[in-house]
C-alpha positions in Angstrom: 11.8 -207.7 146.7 8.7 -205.5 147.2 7.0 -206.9 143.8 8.0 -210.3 145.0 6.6 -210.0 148.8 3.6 -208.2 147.4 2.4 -210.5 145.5 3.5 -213.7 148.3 2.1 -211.8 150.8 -0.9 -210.6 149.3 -2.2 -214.0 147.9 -0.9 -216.2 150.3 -2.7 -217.7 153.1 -0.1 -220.3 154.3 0.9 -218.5 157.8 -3.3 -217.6 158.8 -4.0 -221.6 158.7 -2.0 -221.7 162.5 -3.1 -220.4 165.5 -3.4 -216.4 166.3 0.4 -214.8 165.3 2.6 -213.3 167.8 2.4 -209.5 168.8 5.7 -209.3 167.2 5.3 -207.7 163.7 7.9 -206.7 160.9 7.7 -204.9 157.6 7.7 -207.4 155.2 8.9 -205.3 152.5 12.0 -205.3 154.5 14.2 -208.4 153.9 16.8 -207.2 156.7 13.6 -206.5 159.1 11.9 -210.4 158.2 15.7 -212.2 158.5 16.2 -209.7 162.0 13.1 -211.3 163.4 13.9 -214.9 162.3 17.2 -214.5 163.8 16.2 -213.4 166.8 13.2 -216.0 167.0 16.0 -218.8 166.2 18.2 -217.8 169.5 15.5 -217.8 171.8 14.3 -220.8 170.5 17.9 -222.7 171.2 18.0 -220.7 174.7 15.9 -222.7 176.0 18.1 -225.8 175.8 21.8 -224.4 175.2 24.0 -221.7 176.7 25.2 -219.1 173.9 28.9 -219.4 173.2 30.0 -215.6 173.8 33.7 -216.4 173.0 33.8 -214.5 169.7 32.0 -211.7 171.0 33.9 -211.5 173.7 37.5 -211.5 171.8 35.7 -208.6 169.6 35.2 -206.9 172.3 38.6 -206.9 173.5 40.0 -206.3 170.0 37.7 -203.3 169.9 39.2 -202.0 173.4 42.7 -202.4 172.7 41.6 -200.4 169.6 40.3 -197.8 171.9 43.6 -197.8 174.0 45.9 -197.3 170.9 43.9 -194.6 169.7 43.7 -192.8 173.1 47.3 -193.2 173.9 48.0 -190.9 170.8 46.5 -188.0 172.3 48.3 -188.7 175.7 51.9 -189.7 174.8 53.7 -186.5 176.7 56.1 -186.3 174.0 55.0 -183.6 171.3 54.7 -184.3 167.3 57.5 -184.7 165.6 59.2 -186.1 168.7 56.8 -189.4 168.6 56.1 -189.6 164.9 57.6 -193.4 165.6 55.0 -194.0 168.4 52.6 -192.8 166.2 53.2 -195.2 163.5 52.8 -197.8 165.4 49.8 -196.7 167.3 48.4 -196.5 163.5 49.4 -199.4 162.4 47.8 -201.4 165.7 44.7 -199.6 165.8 44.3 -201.0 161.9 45.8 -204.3 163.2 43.0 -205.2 165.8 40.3 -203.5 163.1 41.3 -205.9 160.4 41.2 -209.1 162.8 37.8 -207.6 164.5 36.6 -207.5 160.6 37.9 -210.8 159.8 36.4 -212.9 163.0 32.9 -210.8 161.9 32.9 -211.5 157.7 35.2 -214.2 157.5 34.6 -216.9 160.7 31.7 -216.2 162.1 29.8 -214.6 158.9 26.1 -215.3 159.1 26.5 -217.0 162.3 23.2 -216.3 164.4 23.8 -219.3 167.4 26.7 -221.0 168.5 26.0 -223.3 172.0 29.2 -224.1 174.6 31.2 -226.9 173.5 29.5 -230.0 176.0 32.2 -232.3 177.3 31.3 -235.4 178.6 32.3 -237.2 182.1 34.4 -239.7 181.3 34.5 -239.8 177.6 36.5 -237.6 175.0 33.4 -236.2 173.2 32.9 -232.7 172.6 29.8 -231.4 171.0 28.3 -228.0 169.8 25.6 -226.6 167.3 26.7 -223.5 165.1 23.5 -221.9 163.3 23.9 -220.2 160.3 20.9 -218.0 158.7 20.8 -216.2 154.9 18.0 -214.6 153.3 19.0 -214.4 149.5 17.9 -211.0 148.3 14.8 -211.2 145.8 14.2 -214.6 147.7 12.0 -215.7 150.0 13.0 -218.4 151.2 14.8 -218.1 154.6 17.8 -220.4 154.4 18.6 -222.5 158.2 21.6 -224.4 158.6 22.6 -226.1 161.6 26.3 -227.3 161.7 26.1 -230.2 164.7 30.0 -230.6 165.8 30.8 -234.1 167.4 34.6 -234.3 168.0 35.7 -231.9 165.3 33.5 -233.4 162.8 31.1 -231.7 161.3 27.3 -232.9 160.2 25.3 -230.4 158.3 21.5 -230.2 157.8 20.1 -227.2 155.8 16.5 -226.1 155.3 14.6 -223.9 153.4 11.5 -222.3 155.0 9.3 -220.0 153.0 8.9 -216.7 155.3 5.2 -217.0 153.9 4.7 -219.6 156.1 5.8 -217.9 159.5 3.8 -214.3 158.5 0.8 -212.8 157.9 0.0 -209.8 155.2 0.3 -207.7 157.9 3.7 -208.5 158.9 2.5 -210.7 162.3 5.1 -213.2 163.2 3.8 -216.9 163.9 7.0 -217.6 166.3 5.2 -220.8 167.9 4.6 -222.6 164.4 8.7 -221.2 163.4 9.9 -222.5 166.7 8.2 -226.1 165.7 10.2 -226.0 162.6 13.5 -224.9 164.3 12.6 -227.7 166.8 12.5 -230.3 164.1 15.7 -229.3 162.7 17.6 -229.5 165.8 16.5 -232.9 166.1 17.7 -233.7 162.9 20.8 -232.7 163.0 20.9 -234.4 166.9 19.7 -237.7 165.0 22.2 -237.7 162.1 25.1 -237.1 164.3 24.3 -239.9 166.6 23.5 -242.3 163.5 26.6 -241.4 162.2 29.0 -241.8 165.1 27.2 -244.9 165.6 28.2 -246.6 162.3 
């Protein structure tokens, strides 16, 4: 990765043809750094037409409390060890319970899920709607990878992109977040356009 980004970033002049970056900077030998600041760039982008589906979050958070109470109930169950070795094993066996489903809602639903926007119902009619956004950065690669997953009734219509982080930074590491936005914009109209063309036939 820091060959490859060298040499992008040192011969390229693809991001310095837009207007003057963003104050927001990242180490672009750092893939994790680059696909943080895309990520973050992409939510505030949608932000400022959706509200953020907190659902999973939220259930993570409660798995990751009832964790909290098992494990603290351990060291306040007033009967002395070897009297509760049977409250023990359960307290163990829950505690690794709620980490296993806090580990699979993380890795296996939700994983590389950067957006998700509250499900829209609509007066009158049975429609329900949301965008999920998904993000990778292949290590070695380049090119940022942007999927957005347009629900329409259960029914999913994909549109994926590829977008050369070249294009969105400087050789300094200066984010162009107005010219990503643009692109992130286009996408999301897109995906808006081929779910209405499809319900439509």
């Amino acid at each position: 990765w820091k060959t490859t980004m060298g040499a992008v970033f040192g011969n390229s002049g693809n991001a310095s043809d837009d207007s003057k970056p963003d104050a927001q900077k990242a180490n672009v030998f750092d893939p994790s750094a680059i696909k943080a600041v895309l990520d973050l760039s992409t939510v505030q982008a949608m932000r400022k037409k959706y509200k953020e589906d907190h659902t999973h979050s939220n259930l993570k958070l409660f798995l990751g409390f009832l964790s909290c109470l098992v494990g603290v109930s351990v060291y306040i169950y007033p009967v002395p060890f070897p009297e509760n070795k049977q409250v023990l094993k359960w307290c163990v066996i829950l505690y690794f319970a709620f980490s296993s489903l806090i580990q699979a809602i993380s890795f296996v639903f939700f994983r590389d899920v950067v957006f998700q926007t509250q499900t829209k119902k609509y007066p009158g009619k049975s429609d329900s709607f949301y965008i999920r956004i998904i993000s990778k950065l292949p290590r070695y690669d380049t090119n940022y990878q942007l999927t957005f997953k347009a629900i329409l009734n259960d029914v999913p219509y994909t549109l994926e992109r590829e977008m050369d982080v070249q294009d969105y930074f400087d050789s300094e590491g200066y984010f162009y977040e107005k010219k990503f936005w643009n692109a992130v914009e286009t996408l999301h109209s897109d995906v808006l356009d081929l779910s209405t063309k499809k319900k439509a036939n």
